[in-house]
Predicted model as a PDB file, atoms N, CA, C, CB and O in Angstrom, pLDDT in the B-factor column:
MODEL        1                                                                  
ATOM      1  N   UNK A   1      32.458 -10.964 -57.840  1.00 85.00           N  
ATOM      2  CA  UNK A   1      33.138 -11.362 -56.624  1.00 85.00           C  
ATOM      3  C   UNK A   1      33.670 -12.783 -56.769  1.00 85.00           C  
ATOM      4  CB  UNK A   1      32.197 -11.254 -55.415  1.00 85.00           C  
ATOM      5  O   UNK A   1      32.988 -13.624 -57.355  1.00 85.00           O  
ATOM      6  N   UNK A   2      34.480 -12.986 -56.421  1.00 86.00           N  
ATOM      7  CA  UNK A   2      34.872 -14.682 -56.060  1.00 86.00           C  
ATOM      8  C   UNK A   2      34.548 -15.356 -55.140  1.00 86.00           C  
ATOM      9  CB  UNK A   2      36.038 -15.003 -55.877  1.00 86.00           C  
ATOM     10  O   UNK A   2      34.151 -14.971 -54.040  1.00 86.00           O  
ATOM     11  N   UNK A   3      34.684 -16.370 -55.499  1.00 92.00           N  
ATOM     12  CA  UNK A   3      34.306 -17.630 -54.284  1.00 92.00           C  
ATOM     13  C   UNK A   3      34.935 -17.556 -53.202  1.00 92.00           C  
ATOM     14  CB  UNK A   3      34.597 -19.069 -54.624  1.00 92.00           C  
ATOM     15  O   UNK A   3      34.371 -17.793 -52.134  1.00 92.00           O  
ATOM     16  N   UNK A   4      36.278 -17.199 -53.284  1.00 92.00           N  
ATOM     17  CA  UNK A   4      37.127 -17.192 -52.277  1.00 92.00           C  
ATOM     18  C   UNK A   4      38.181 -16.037 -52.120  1.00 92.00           C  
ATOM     19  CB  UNK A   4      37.716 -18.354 -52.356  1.00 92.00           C  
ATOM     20  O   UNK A   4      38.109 -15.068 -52.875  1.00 92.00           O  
ATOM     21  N   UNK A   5      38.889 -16.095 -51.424  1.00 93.00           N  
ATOM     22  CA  UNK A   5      40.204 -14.940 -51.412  1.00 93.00           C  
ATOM     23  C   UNK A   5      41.121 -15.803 -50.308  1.00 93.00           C  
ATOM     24  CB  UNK A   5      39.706 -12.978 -50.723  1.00 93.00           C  
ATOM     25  O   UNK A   5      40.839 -16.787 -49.625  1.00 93.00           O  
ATOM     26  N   UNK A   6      42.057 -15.193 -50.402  1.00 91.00           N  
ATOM     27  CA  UNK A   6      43.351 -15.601 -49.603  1.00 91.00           C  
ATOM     28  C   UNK A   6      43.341 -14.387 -48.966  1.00 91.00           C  
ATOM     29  CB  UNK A   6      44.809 -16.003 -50.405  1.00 91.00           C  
ATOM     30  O   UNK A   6      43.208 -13.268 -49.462  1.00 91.00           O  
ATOM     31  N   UNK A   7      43.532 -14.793 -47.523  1.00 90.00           N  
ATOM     32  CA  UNK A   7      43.921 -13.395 -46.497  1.00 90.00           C  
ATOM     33  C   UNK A   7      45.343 -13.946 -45.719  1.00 90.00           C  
ATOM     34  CB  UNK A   7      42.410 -12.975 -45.050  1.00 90.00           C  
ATOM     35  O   UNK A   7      45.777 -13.281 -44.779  1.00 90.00           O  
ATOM     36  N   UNK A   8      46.009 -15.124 -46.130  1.00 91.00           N  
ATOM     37  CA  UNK A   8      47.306 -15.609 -45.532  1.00 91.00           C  
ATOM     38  C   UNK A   8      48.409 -14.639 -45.393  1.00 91.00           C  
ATOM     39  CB  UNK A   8      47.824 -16.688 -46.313  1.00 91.00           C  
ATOM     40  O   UNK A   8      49.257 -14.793 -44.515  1.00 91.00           O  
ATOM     41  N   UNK A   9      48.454 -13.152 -46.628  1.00 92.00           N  
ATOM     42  CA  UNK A   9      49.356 -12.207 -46.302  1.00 92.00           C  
ATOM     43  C   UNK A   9      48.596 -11.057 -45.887  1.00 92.00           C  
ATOM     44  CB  UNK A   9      50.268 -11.929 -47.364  1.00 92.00           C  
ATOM     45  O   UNK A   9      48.683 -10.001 -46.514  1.00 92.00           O  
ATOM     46  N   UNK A  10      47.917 -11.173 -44.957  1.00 92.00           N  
ATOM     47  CA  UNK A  10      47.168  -9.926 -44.539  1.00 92.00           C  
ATOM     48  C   UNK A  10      47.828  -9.937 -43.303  1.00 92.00           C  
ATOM     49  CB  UNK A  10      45.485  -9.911 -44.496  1.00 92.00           C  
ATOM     50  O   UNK A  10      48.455 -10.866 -42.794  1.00 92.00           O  
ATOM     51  N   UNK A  11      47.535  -8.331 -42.692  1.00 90.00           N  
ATOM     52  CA  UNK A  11      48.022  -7.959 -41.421  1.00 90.00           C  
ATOM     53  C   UNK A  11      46.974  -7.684 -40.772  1.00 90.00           C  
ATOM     54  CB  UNK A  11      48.930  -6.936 -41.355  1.00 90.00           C  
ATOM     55  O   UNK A  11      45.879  -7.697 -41.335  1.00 90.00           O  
ATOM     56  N   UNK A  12      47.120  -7.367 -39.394  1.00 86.00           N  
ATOM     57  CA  UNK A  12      46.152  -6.757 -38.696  1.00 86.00           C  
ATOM     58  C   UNK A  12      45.970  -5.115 -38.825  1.00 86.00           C  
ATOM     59  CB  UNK A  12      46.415  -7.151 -37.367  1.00 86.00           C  
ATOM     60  O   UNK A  12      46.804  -4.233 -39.029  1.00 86.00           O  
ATOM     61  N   UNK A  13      44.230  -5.057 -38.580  1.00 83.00           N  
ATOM     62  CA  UNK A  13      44.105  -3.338 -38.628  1.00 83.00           C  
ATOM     63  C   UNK A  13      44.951  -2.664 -37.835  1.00 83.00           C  
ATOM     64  CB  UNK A  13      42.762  -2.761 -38.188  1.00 83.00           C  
ATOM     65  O   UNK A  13      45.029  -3.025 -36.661  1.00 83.00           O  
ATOM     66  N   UNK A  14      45.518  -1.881 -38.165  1.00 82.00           N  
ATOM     67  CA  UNK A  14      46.386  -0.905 -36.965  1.00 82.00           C  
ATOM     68  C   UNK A  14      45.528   0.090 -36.593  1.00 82.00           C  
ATOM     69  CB  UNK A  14      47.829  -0.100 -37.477  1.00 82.00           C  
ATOM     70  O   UNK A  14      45.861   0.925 -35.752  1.00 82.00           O  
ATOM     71  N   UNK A  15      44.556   0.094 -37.076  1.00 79.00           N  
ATOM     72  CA  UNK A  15      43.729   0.980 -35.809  1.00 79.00           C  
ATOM     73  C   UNK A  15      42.864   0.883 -35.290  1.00 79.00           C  
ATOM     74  CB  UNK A  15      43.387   1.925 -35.864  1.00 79.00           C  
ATOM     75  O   UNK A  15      42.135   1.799 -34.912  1.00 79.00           O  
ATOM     76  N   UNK A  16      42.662  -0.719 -35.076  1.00 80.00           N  
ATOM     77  CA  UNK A  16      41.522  -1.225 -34.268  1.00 80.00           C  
ATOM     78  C   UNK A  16      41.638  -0.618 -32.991  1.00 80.00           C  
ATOM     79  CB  UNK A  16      41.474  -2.744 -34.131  1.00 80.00           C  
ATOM     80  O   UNK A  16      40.553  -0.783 -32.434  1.00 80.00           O  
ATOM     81  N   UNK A  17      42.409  -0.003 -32.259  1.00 76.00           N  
ATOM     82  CA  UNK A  17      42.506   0.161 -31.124  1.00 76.00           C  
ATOM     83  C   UNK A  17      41.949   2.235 -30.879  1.00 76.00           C  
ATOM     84  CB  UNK A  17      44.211  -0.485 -30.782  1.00 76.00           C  
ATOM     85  O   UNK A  17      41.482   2.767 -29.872  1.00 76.00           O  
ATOM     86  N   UNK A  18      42.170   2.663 -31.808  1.00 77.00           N  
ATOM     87  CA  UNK A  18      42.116   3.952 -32.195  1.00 77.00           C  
ATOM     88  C   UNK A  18      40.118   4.025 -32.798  1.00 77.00           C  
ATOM     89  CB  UNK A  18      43.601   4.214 -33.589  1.00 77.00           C  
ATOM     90  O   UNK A  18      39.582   4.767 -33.621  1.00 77.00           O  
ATOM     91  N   UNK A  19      39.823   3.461 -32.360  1.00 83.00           N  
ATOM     92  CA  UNK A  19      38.160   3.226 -32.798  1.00 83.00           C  
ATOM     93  C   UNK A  19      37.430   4.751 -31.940  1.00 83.00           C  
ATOM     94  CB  UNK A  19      37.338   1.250 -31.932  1.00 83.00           C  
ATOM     95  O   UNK A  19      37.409   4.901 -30.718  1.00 83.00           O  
ATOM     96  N   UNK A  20      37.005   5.521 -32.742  1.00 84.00           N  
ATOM     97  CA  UNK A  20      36.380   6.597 -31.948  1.00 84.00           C  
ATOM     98  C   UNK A  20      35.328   6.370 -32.376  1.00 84.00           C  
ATOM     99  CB  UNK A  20      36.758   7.973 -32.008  1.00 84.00           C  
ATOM    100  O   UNK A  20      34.893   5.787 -33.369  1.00 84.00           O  
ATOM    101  N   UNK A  21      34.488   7.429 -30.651  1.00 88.00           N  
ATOM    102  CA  UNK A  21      32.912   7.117 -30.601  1.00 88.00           C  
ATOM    103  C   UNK A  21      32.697   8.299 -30.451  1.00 88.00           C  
ATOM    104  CB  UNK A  21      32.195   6.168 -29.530  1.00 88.00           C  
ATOM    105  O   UNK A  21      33.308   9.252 -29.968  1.00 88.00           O  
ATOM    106  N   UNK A  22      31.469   8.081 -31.063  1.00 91.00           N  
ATOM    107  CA  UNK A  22      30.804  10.058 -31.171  1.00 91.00           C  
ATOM    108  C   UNK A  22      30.170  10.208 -30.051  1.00 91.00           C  
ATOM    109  CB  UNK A  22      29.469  10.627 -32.510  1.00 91.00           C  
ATOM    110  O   UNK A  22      29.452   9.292 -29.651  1.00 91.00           O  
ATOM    111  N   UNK A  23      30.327  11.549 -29.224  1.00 93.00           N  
ATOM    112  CA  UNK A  23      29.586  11.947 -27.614  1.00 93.00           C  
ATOM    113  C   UNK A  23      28.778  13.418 -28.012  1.00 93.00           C  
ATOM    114  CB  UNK A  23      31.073  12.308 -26.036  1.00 93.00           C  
ATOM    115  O   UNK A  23      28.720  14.058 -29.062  1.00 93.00           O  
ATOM    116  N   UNK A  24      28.246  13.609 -26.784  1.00 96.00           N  
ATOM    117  CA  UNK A  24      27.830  14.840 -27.186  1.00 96.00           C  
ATOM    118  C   UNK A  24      28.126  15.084 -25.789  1.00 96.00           C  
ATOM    119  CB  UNK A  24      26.374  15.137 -27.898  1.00 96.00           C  
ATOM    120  O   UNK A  24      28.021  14.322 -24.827  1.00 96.00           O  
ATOM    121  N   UNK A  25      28.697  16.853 -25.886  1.00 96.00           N  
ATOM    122  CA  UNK A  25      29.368  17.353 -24.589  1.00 96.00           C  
ATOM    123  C   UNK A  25      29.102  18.380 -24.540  1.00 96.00           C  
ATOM    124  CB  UNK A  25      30.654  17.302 -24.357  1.00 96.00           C  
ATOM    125  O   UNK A  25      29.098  19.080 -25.553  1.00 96.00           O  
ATOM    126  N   UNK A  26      28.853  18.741 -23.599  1.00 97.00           N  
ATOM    127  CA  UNK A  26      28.775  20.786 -23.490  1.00 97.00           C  
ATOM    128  C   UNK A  26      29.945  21.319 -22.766  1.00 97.00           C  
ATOM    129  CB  UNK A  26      27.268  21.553 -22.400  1.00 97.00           C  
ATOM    130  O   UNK A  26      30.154  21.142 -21.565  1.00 97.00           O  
ATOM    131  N   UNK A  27      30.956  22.216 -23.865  1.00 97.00           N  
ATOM    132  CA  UNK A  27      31.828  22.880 -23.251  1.00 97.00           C  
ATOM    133  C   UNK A  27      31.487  24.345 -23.278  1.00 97.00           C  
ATOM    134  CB  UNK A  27      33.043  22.575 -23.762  1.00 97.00           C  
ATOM    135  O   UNK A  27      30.462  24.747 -23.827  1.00 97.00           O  
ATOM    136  N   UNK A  28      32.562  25.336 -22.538  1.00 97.00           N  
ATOM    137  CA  UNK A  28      32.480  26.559 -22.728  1.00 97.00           C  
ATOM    138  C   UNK A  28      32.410  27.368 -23.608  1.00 97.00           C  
ATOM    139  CB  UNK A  28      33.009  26.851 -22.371  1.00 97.00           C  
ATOM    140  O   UNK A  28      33.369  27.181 -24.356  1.00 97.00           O  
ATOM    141  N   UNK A  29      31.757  28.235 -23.970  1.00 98.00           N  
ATOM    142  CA  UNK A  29      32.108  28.734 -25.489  1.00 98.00           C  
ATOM    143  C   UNK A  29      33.237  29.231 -25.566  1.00 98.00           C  
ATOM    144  CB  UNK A  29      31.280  29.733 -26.082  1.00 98.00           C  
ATOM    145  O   UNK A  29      33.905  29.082 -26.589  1.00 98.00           O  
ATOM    146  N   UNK A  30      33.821  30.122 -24.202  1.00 98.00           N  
ATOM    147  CA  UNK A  30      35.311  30.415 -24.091  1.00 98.00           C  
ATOM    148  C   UNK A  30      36.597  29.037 -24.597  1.00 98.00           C  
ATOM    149  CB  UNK A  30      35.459  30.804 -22.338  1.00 98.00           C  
ATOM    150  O   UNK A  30      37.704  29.176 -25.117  1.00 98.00           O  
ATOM    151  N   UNK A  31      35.975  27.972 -24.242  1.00 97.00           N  
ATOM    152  CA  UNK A  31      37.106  26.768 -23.754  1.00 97.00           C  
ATOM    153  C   UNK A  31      36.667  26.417 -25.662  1.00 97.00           C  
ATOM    154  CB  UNK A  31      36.547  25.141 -21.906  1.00 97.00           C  
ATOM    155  O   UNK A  31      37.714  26.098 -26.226  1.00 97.00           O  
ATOM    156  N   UNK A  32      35.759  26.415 -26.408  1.00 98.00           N  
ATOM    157  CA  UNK A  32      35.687  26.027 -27.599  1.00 98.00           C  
ATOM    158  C   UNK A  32      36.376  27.185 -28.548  1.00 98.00           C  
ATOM    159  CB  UNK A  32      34.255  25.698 -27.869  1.00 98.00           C  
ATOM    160  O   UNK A  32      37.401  26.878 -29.157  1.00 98.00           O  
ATOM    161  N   UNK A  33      35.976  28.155 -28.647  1.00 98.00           N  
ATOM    162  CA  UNK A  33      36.803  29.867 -28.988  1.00 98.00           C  
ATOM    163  C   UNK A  33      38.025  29.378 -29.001  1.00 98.00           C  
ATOM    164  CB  UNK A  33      36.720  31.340 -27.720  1.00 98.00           C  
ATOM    165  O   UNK A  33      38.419  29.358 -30.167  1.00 98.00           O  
ATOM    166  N   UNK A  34      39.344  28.704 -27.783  1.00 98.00           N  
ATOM    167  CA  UNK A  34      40.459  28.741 -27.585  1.00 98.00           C  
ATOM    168  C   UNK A  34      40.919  27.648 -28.684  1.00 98.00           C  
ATOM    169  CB  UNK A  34      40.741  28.587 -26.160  1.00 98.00           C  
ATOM    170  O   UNK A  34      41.832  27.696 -29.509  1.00 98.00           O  
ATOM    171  N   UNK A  35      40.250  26.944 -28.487  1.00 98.00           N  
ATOM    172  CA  UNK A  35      40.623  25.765 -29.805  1.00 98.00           C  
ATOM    173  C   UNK A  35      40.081  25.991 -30.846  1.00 98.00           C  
ATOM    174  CB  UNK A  35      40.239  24.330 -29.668  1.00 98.00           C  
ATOM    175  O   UNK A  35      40.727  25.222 -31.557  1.00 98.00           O  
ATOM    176  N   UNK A  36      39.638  26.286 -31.259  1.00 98.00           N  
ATOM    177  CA  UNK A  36      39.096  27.402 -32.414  1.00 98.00           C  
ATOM    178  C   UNK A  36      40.172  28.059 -32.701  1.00 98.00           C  
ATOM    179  CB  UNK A  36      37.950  28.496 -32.006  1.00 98.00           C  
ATOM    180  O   UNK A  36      40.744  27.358 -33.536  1.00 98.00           O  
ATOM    181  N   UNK A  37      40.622  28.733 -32.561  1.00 98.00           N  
ATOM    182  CA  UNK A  37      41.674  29.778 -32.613  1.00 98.00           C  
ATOM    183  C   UNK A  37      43.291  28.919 -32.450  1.00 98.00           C  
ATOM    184  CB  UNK A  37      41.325  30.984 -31.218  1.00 98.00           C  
ATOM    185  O   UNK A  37      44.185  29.515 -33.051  1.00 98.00           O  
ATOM    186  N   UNK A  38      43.721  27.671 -31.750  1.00 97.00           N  
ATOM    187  CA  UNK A  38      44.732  26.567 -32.002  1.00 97.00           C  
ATOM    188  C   UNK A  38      44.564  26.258 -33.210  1.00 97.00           C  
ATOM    189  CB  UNK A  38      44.665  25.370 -31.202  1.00 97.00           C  
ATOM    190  O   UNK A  38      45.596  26.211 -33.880  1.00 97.00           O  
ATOM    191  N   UNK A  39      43.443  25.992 -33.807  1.00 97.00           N  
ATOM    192  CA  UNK A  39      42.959  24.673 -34.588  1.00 97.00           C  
ATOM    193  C   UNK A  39      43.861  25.760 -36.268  1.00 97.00           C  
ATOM    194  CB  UNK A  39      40.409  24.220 -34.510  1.00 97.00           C  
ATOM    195  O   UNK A  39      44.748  25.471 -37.071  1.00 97.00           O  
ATOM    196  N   UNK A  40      42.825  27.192 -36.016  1.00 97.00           N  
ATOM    197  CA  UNK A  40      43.806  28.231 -36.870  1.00 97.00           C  
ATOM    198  C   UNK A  40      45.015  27.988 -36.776  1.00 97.00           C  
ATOM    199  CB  UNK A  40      43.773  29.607 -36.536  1.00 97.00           C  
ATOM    200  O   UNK A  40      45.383  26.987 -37.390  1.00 97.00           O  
ATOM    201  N   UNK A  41      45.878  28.624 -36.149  1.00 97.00           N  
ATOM    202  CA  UNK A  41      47.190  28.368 -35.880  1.00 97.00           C  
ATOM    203  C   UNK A  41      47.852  26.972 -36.368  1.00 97.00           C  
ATOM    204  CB  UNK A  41      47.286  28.500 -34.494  1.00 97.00           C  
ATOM    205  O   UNK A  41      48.831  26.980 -37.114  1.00 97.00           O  
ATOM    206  N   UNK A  42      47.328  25.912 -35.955  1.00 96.00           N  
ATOM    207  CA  UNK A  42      48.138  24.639 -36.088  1.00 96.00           C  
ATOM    208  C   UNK A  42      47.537  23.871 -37.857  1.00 96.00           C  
ATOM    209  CB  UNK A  42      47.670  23.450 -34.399  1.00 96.00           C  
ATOM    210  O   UNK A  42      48.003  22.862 -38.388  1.00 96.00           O  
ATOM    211  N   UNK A  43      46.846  24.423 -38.189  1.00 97.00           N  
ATOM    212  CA  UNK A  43      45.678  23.378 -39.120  1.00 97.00           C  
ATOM    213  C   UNK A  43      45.404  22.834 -39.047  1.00 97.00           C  
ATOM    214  CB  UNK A  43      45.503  22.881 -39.893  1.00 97.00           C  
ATOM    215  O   UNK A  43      45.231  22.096 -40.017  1.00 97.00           O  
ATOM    216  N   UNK A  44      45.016  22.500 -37.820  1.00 97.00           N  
ATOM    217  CA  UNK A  44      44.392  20.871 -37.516  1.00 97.00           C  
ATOM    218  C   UNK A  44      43.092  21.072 -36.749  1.00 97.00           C  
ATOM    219  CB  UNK A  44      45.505  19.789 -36.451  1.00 97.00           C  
ATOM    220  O   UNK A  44      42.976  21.828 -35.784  1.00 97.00           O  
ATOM    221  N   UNK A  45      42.032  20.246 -37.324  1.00 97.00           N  
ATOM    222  CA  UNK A  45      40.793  20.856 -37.019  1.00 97.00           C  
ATOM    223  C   UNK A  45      40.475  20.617 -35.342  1.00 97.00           C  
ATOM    224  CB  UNK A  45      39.622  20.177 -38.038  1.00 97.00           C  
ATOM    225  O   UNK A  45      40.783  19.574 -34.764  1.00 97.00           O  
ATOM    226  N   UNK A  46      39.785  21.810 -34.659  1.00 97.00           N  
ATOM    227  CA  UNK A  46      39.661  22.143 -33.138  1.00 97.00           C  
ATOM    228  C   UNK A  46      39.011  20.535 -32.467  1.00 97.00           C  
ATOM    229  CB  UNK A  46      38.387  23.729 -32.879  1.00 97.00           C  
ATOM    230  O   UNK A  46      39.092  20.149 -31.301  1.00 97.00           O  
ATOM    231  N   UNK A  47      38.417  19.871 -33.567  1.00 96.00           N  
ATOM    232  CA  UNK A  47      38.171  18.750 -32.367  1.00 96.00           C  
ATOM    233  C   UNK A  47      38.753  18.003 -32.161  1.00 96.00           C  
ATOM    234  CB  UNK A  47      37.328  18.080 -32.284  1.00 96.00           C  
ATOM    235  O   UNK A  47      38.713  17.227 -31.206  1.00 96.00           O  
ATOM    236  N   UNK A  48      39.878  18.089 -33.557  1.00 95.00           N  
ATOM    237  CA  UNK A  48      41.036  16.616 -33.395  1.00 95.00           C  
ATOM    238  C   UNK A  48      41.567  17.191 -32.270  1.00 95.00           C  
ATOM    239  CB  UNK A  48      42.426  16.176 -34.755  1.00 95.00           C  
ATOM    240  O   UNK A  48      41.384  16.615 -31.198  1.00 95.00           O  
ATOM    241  N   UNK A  49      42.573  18.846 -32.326  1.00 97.00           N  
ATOM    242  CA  UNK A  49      42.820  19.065 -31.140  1.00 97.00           C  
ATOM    243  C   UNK A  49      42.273  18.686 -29.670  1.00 97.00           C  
ATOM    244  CB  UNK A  49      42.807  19.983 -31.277  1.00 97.00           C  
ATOM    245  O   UNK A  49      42.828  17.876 -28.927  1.00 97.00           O  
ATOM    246  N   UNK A  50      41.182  19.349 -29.393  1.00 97.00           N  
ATOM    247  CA  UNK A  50      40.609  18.791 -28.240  1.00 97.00           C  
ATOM    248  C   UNK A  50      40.748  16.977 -28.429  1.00 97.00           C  
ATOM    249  CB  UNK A  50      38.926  19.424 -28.134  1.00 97.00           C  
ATOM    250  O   UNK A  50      41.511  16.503 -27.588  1.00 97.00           O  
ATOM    251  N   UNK A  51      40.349  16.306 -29.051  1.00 95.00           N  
ATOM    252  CA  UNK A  51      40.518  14.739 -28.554  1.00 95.00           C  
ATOM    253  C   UNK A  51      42.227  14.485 -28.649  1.00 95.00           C  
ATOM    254  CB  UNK A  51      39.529  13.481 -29.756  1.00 95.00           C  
ATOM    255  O   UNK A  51      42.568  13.424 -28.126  1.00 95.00           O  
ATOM    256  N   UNK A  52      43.166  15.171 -29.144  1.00 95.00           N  
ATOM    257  CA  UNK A  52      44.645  15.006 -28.775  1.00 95.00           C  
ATOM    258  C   UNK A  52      45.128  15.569 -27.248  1.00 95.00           C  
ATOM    259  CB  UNK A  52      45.493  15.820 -29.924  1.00 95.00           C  
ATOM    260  O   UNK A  52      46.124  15.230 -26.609  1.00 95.00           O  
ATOM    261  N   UNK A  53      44.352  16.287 -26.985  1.00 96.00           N  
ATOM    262  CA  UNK A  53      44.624  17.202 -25.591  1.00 96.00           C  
ATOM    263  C   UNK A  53      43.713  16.009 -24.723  1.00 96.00           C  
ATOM    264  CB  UNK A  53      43.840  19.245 -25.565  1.00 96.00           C  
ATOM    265  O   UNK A  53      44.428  15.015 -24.595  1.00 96.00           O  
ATOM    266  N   UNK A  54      43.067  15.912 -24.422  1.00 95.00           N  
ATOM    267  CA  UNK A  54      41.911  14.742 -23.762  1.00 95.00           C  
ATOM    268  C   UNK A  54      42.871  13.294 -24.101  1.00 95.00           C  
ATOM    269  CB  UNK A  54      39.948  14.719 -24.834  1.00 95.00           C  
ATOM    270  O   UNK A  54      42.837  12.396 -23.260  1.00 95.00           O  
ATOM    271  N   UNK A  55      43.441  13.175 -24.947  1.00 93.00           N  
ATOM    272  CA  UNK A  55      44.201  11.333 -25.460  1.00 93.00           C  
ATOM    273  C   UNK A  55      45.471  11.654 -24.367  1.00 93.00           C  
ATOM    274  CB  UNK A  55      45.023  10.977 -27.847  1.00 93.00           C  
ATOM    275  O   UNK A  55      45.742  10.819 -23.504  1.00 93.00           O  
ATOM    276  N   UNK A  56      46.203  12.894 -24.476  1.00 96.00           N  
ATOM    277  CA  UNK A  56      47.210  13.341 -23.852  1.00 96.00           C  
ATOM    278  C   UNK A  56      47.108  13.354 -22.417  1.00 96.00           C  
ATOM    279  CB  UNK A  56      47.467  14.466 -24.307  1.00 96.00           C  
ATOM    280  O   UNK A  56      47.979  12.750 -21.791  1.00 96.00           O  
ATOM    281  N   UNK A  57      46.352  13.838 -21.902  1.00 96.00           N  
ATOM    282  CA  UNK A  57      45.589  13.335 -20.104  1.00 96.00           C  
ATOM    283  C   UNK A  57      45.627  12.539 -20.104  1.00 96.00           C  
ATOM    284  CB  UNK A  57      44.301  13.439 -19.447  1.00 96.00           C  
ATOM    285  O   UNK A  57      46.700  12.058 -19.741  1.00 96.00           O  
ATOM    286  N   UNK A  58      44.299  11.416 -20.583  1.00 95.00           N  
ATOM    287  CA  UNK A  58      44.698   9.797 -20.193  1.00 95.00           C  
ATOM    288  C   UNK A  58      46.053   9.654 -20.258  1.00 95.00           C  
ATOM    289  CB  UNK A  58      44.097   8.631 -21.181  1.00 95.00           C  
ATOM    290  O   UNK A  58      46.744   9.735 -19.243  1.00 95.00           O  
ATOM    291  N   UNK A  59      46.388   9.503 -21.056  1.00 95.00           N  
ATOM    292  CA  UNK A  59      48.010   8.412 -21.515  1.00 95.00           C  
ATOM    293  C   UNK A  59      48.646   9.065 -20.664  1.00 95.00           C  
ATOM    294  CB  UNK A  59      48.954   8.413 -23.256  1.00 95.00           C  
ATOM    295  O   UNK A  59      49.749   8.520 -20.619  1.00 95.00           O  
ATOM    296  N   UNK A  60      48.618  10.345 -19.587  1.00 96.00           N  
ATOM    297  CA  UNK A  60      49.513  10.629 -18.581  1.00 96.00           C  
ATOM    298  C   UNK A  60      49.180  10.446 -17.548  1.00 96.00           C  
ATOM    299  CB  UNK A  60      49.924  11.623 -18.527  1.00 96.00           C  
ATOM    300  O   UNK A  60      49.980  10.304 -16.623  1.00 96.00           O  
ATOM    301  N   UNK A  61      47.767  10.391 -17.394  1.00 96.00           N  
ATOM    302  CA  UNK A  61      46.995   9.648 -16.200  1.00 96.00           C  
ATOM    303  C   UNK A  61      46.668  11.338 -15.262  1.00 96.00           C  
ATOM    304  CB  UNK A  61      48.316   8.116 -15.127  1.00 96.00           C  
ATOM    305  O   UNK A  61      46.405  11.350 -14.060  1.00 96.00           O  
ATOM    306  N   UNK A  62      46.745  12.389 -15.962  1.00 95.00           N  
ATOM    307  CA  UNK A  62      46.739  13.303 -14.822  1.00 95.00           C  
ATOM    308  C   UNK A  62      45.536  13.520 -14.380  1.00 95.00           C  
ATOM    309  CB  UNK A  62      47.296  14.502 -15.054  1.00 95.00           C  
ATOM    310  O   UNK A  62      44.556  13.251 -15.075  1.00 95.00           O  
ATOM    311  N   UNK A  63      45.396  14.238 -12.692  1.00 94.00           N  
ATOM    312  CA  UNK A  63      44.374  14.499 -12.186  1.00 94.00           C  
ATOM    313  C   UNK A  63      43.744  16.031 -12.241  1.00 94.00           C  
ATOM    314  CB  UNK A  63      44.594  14.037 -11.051  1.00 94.00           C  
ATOM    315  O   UNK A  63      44.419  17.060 -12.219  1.00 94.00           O  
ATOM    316  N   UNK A  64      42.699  15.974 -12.296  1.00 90.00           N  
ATOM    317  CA  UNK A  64      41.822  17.576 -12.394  1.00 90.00           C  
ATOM    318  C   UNK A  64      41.853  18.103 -10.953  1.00 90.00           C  
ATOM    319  CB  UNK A  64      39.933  17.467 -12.930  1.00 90.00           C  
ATOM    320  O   UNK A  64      41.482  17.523  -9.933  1.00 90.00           O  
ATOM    321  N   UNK A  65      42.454  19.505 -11.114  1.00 91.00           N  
ATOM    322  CA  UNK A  65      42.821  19.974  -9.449  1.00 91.00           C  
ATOM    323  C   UNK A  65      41.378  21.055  -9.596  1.00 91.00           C  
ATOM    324  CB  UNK A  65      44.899  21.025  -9.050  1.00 91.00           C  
ATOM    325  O   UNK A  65      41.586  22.032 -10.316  1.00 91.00           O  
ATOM    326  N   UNK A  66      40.126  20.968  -9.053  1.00 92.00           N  
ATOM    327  CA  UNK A  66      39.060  21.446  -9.024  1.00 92.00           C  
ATOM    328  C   UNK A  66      39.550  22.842  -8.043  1.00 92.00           C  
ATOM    329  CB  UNK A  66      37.939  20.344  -8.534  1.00 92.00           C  
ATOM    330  O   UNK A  66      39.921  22.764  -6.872  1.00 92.00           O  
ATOM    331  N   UNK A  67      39.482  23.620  -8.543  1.00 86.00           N  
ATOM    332  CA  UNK A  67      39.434  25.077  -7.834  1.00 86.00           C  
ATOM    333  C   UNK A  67      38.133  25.835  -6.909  1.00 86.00           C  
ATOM    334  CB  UNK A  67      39.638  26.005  -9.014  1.00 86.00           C  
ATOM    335  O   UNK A  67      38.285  26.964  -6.442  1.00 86.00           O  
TER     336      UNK A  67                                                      
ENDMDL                                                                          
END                                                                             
């Protein structure tokens, strides 16, 4: 290692802001099945989906119409 380093051409992390935290949640097995079955379809694994669908609410701010 060296004594020192130069960080004068460094940038900032670009995804300091994108920092995910691990939860534990209980969904439906129906509501997990459905993304399951997206996650097929799209290749993208069912939880990224679900946290893109959940990122997509916030950032639109919508409200849950409880039935």
């Amino acid at each position: 290692m060296r004594d020192e380093y130069d960080f004068s051409n460094s940038r900032p992390n670009p995804y300091v802001g994108k920092i995910r935290k691990q939860v534990t949640i209980r969904l439906n097995a129906d509501t997990i099945d459905y993304f399951k079955r997206q996650a097929g379809e799209t290749g993208i694994p069912y939880q990224n989906l679900i946290n893109l669908y959940l990122t997509d609410c916030a950032d639109k701010e919508r409200k849950i119409v409880v039935e």
